[in-house]
PyMOL Python script that loads the backbone (N, CA, C, O; Angstrom):
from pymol import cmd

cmd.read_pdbstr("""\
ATOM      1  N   UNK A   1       0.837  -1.201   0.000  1.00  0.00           N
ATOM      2  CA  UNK A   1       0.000   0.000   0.000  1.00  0.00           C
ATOM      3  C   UNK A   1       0.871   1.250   0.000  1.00  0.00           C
ATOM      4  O   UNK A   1       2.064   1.291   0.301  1.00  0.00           O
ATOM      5  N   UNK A   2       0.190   2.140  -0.337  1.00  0.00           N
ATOM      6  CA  UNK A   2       1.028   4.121  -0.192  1.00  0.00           C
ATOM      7  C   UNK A   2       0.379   4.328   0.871  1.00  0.00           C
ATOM      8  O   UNK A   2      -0.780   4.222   1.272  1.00  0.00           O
ATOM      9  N   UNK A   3       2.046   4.863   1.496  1.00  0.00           N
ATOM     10  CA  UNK A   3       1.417   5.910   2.778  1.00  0.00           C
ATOM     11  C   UNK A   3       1.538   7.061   2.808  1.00  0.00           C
ATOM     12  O   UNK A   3       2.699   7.424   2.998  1.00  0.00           O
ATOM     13  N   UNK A   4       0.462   8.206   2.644  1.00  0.00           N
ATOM     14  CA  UNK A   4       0.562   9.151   2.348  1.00  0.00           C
ATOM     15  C   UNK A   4       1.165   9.912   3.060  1.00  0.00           C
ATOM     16  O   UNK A   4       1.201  11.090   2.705  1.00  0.00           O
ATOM     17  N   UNK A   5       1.872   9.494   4.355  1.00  0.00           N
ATOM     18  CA  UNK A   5       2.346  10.247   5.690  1.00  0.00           C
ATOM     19  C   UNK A   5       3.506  10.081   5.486  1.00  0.00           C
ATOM     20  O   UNK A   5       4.318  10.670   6.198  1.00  0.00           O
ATOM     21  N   UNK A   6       3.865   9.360   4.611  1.00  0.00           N
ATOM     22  CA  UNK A   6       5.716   8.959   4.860  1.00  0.00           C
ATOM     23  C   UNK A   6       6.214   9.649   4.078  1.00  0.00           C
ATOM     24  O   UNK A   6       5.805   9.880   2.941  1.00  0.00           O
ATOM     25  N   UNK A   7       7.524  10.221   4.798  1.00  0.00           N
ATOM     26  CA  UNK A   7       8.320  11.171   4.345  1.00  0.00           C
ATOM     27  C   UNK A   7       8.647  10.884   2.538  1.00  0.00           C
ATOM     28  O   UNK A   7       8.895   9.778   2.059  1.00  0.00           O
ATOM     29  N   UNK A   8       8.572  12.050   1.842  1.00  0.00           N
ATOM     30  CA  UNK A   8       9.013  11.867   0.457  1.00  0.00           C
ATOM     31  C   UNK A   8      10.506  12.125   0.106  1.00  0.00           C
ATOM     32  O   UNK A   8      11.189  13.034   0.578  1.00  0.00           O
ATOM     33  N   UNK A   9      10.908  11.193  -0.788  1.00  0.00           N
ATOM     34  CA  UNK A   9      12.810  11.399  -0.493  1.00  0.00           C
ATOM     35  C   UNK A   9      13.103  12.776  -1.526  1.00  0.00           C
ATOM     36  O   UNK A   9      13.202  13.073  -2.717  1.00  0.00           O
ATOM     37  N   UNK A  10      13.146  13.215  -0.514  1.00  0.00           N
ATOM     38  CA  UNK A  10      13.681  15.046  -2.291  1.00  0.00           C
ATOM     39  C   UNK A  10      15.032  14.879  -2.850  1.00  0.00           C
ATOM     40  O   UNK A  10      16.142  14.522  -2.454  1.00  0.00           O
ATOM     41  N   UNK A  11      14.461  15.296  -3.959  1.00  0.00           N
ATOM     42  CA  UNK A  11      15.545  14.812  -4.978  1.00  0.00           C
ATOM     43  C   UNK A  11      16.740  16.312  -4.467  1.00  0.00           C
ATOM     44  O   UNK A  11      16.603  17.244  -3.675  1.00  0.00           O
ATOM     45  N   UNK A  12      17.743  15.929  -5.302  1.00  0.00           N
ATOM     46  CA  UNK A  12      19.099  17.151  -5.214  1.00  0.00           C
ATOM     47  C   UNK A  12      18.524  18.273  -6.132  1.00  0.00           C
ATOM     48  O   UNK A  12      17.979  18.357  -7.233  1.00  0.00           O
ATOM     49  N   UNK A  13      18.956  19.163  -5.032  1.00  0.00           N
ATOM     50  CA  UNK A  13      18.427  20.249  -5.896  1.00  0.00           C
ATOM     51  C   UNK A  13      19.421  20.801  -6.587  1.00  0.00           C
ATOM     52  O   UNK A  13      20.602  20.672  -6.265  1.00  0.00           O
ATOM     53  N   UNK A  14      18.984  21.507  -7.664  1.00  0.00           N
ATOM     54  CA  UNK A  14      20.304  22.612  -8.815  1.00  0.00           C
ATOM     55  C   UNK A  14      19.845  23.893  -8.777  1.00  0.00           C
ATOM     56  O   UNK A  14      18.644  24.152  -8.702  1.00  0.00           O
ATOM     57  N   UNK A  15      20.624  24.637  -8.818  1.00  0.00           N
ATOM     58  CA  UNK A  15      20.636  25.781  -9.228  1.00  0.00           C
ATOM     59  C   UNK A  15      19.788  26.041 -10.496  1.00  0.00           C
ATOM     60  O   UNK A  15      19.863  25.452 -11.574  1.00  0.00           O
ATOM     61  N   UNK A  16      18.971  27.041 -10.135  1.00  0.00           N
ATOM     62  CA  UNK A  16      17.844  27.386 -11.533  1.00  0.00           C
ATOM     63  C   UNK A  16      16.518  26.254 -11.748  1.00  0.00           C
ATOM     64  O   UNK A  16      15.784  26.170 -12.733  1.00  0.00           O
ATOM     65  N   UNK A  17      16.493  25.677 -10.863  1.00  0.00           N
ATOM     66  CA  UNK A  17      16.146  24.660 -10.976  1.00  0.00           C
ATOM     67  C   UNK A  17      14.312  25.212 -10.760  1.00  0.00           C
ATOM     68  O   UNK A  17      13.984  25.937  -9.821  1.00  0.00           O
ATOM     69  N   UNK A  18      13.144  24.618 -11.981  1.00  0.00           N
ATOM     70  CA  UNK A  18      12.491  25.410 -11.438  1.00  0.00           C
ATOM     71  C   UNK A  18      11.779  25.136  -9.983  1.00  0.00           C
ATOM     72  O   UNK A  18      12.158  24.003  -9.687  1.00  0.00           O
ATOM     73  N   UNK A  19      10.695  25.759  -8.636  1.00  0.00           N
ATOM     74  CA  UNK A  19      10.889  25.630  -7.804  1.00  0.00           C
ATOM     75  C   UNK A  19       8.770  25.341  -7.382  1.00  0.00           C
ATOM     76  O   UNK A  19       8.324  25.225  -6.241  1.00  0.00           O
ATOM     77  N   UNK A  20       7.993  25.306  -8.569  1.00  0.00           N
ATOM     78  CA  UNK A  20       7.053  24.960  -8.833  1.00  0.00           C
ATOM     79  C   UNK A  20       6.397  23.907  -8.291  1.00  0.00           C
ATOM     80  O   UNK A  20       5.190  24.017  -8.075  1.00  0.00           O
ATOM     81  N   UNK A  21       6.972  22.905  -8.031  1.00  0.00           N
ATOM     82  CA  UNK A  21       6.521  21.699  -7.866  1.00  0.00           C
ATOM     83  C   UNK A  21       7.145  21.355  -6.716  1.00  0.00           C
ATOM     84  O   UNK A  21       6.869  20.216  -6.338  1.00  0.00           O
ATOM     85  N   UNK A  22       8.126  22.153  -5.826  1.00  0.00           N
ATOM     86  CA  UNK A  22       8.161  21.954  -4.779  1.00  0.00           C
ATOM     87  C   UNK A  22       7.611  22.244  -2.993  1.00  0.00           C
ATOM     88  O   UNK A  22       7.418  23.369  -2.530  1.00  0.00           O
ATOM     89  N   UNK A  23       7.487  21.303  -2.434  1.00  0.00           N
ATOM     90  CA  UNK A  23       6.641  21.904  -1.288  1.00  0.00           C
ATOM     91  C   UNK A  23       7.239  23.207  -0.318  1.00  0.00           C
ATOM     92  O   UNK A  23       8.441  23.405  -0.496  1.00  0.00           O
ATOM     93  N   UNK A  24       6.491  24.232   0.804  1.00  0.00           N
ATOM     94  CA  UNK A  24       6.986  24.466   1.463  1.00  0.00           C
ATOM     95  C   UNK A  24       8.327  23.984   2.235  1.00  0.00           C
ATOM     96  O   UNK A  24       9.391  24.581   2.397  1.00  0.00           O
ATOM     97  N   UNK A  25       7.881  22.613   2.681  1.00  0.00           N
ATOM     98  CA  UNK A  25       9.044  22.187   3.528  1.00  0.00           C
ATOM     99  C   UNK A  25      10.148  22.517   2.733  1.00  0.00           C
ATOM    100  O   UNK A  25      10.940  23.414   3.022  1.00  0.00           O
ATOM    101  N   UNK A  26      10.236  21.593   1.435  1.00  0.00           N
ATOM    102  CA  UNK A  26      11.480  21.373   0.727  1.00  0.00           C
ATOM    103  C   UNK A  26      11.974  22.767   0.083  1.00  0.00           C
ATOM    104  O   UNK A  26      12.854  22.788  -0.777  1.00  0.00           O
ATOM    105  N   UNK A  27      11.479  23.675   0.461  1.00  0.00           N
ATOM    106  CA  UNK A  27      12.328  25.111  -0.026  1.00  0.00           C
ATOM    107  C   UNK A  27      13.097  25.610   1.378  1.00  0.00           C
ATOM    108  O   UNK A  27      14.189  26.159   1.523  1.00  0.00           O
ATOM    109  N   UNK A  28      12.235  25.259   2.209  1.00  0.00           N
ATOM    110  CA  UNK A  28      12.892  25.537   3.259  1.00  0.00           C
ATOM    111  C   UNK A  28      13.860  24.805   4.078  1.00  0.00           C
ATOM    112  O   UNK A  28      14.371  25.227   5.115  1.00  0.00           O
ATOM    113  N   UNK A  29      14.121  23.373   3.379  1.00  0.00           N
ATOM    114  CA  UNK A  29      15.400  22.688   3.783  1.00  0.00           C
ATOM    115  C   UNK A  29      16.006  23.211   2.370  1.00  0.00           C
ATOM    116  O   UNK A  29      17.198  23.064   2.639  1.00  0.00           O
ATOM    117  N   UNK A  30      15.996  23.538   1.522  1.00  0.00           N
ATOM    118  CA  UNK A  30      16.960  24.151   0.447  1.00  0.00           C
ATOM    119  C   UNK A  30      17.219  25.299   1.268  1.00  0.00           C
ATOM    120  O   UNK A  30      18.371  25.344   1.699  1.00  0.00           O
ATOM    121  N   UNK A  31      16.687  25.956   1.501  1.00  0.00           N
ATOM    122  CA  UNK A  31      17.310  27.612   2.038  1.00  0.00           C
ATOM    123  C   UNK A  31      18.332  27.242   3.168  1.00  0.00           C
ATOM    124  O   UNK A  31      19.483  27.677   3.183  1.00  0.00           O
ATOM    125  N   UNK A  32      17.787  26.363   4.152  1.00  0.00           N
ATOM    126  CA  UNK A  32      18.921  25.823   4.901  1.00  0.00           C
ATOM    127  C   UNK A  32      20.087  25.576   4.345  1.00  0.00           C
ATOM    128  O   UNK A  32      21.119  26.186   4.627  1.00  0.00           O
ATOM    129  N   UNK A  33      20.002  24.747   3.595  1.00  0.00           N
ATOM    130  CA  UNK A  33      21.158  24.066   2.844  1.00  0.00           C
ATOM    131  C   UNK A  33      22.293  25.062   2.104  1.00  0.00           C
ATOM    132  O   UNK A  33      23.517  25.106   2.227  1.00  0.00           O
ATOM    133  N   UNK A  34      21.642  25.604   1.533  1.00  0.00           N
ATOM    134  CA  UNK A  34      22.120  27.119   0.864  1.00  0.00           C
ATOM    135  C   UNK A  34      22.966  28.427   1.860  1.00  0.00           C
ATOM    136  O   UNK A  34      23.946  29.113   1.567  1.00  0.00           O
ATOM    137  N   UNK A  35      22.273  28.408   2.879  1.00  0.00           N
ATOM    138  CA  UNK A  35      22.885  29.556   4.053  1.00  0.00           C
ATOM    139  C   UNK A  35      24.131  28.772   4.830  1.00  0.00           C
ATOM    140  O   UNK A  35      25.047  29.387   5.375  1.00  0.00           O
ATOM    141  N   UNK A  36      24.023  27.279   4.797  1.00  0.00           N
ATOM    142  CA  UNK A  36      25.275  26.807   5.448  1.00  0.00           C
ATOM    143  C   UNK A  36      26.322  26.559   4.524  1.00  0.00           C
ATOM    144  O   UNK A  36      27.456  26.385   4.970  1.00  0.00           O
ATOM    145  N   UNK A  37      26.066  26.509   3.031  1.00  0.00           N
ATOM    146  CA  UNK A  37      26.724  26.231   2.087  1.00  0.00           C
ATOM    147  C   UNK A  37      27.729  27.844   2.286  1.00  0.00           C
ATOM    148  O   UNK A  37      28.845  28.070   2.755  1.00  0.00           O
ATOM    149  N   UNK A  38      26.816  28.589   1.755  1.00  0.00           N
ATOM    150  CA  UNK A  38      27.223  30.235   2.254  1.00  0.00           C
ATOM    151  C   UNK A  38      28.177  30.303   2.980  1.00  0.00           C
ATOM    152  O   UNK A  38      29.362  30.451   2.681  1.00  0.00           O
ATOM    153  N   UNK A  39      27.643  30.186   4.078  1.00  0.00           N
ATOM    154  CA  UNK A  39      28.470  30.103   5.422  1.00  0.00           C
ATOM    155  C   UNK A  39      29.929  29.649   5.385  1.00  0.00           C
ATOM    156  O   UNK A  39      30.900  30.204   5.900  1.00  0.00           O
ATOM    157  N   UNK A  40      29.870  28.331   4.548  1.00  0.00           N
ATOM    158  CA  UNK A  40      30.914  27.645   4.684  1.00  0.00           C
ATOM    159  C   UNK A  40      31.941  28.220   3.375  1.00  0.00           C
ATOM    160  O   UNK A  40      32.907  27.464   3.277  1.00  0.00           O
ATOM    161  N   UNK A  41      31.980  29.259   2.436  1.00  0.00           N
ATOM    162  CA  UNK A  41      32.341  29.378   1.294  1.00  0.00           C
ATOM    163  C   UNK A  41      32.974  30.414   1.955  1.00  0.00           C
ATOM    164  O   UNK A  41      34.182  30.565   1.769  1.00  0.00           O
ATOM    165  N   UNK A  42      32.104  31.478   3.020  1.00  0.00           N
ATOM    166  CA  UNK A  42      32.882  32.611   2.983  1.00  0.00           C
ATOM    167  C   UNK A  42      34.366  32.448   4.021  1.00  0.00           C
ATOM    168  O   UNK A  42      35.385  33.137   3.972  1.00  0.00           O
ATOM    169  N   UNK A  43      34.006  31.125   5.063  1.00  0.00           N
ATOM    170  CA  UNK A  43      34.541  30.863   6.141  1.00  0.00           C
ATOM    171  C   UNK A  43      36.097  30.498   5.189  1.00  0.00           C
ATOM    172  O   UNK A  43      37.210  30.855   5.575  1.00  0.00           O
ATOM    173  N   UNK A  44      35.837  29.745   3.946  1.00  0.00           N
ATOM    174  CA  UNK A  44      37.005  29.427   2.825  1.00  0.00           C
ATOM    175  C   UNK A  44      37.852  30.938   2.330  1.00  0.00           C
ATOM    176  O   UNK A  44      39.048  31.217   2.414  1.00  0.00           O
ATOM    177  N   UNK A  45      36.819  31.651   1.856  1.00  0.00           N
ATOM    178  CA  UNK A  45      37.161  32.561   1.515  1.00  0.00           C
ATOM    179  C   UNK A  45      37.694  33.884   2.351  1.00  0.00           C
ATOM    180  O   UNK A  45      38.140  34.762   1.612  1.00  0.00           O
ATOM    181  N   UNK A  46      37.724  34.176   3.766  1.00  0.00           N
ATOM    182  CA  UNK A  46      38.788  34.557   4.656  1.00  0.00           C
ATOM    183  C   UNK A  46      39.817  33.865   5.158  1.00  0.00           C
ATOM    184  O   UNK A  46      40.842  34.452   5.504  1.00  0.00           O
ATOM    185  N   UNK A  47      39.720  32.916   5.233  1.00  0.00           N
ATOM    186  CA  UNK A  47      41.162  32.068   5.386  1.00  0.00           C
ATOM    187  C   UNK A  47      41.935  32.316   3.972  1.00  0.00           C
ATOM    188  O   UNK A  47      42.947  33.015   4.026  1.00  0.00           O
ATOM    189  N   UNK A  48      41.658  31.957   3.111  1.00  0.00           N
ATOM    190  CA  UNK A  48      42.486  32.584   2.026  1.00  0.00           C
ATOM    191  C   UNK A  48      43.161  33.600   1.922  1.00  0.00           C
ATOM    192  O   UNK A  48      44.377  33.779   1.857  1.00  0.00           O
ATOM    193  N   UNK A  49      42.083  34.439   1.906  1.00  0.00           N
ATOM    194  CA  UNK A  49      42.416  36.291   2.340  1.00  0.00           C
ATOM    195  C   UNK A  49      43.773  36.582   3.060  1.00  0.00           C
ATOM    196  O   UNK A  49      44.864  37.074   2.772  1.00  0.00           O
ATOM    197  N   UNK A  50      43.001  35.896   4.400  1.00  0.00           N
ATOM    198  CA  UNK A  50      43.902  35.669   5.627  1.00  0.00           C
ATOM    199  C   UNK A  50      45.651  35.699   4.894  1.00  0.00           C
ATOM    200  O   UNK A  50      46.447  36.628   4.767  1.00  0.00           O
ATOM    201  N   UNK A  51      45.738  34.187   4.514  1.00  0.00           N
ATOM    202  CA  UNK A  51      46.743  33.623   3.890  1.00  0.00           C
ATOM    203  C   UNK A  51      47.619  34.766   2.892  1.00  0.00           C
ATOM    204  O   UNK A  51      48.836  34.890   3.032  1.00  0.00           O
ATOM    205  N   UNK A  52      46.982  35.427   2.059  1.00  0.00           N
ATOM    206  CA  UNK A  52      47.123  35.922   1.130  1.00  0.00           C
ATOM    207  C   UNK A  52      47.749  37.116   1.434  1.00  0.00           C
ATOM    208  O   UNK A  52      48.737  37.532   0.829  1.00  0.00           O
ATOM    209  N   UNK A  53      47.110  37.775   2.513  1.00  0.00           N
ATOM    210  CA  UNK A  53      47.825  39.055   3.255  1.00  0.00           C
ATOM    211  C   UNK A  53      48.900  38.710   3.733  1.00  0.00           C
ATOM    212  O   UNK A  53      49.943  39.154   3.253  1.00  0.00           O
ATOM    213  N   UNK A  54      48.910  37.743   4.908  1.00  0.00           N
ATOM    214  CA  UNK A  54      50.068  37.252   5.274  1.00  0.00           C
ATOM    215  C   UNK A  54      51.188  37.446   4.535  1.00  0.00           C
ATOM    216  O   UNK A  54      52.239  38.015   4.828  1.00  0.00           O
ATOM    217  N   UNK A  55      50.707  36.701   3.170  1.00  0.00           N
ATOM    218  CA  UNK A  55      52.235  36.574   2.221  1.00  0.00           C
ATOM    219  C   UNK A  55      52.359  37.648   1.241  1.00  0.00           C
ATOM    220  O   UNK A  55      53.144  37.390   0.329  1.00  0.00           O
ATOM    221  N   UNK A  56      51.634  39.087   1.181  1.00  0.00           N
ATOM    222  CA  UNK A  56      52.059  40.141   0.482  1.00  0.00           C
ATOM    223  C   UNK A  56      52.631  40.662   1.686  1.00  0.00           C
ATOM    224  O   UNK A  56      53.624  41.368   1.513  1.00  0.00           O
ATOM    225  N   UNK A  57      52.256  40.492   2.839  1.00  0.00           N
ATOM    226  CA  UNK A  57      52.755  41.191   3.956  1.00  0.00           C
ATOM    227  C   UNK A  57      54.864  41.086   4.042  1.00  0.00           C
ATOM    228  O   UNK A  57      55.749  41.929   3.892  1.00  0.00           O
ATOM    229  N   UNK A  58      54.858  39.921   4.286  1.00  0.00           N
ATOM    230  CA  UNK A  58      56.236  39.023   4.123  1.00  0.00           C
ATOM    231  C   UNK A  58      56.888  39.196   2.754  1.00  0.00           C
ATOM    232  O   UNK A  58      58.117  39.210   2.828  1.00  0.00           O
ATOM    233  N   UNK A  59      56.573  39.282   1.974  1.00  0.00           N
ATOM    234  CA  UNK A  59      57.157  39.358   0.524  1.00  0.00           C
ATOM    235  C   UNK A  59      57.416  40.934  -0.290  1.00  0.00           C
ATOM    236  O   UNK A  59      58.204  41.322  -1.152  1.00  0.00           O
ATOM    237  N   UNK A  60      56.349  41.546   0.464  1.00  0.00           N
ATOM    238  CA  UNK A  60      56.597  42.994   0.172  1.00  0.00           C
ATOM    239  C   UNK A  60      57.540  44.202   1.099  1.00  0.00           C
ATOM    240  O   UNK A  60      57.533  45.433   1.089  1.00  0.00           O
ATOM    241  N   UNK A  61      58.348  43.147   1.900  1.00  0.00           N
ATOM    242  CA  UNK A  61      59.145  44.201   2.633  1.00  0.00           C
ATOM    243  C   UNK A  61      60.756  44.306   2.001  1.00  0.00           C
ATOM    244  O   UNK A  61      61.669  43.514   1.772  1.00  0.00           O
ATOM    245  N   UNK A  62      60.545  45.610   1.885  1.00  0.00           N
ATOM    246  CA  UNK A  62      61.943  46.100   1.174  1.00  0.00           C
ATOM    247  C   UNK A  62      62.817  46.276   1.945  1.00  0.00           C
ATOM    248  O   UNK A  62      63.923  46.646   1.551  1.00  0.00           O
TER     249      UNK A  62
END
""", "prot")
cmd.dss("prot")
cmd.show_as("cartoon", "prot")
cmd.util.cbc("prot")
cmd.orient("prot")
């Protein structure tokens, strides 16, 4: 039998992807997904920085 109560498995979402056919919930575990993704890109992207200063810092002294 179908149980209409049981969780539905959501597919992977893409970018552009259209967003029509998806439920409340599942936009709102995408938005989750998306803000920690975020999160985690910029957390990449100051350590780099970080790094990067460091070594104009060191390399640019005359």
């Amino acid at each position: 039998m179908f149980d209409e109560n049981a969780p539905r498995a959501r597919r992977e979402y893409e970018i552009g992807q259209k967003l029509d056919e998806l439920s409340i919930a599942d936009l709102e575990a995408i938005m989750a997904e998306l803000k920690a993704e975020i999160a985690r890109i910029e957390l990449a992207r100051k350590a780099k920085a970080s790094h990067l200063d460091a070594a104009q810092a060191l390399f640019s002294r005359k």
